[in-house]
C-alpha positions in Angstrom: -42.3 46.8 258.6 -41.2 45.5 262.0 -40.4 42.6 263.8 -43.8 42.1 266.0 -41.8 41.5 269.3 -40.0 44.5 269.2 -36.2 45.3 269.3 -35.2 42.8 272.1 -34.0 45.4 274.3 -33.8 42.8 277.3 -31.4 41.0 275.5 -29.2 43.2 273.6 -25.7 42.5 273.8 -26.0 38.5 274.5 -26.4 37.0 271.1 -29.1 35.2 271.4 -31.8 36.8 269.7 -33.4 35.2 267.0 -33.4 37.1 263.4 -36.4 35.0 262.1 -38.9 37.5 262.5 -36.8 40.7 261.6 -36.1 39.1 257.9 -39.9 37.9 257.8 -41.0 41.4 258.2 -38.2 42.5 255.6 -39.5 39.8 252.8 -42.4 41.4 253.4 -41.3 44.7 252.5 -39.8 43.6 249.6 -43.2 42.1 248.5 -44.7 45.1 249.2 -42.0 46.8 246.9 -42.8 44.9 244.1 -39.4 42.2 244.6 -41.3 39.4 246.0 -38.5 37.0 244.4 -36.4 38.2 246.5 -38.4 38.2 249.3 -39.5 34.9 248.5 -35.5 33.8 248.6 -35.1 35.4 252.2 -38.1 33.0 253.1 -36.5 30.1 251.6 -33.1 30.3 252.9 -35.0 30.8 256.5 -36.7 27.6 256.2 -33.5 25.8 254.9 -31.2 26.6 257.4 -33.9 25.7 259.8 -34.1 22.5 258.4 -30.5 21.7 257.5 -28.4 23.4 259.4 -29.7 23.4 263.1 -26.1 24.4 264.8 -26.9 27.5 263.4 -30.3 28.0 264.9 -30.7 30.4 268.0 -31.2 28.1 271.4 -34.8 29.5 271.5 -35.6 27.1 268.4 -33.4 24.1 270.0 -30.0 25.1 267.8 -26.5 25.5 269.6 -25.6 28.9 267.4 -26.4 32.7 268.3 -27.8 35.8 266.2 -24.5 35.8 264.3 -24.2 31.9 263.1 -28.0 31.8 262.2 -27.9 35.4 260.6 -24.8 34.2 259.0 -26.3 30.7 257.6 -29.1 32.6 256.5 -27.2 35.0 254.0 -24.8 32.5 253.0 -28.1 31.0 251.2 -29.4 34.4 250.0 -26.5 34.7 247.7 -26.4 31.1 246.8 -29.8 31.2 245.5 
């Protein structure tokens, strides 16, 4: 399980990449392994700091935040759920 774009070497080291598809793949895994609740809570804290929280977001997606805000935001709902 992989992110489909790769690592990101171009940008390493400037914050701006954007997690999304890194945690997609890992819900993914975790369906695979048989703990598709929590995969399914990695997908929804995705789509709610998405929604709610858009300072967060990587610039890519029109937020003001970098990999650490938006990687932040997104476990900060992971163990809220």
């Amino acid at each position: 399980f992989e992110a489909v774009h790769g690592s990101a070497p171009d940008i390493a080291g400037e914050g701006i990449a954007n997690p999304c598809a890194l945690l997609l793949a890992a819900a993914d895994m975790l369906d695979h392994l048989g703990m598709a609740d929590k995969g399914n809570k990695v997908r929804a804290a995705i789509r709610d700091t998405l929604t709610n929280d858009r300072d967060a977001v990587t610039p890519d997606l029109g937020g003001k935040g970098n990999t650490d805000s938006f990687g932040d935001a997104i476990v900060k709902r992971v163990k809220a759920a």
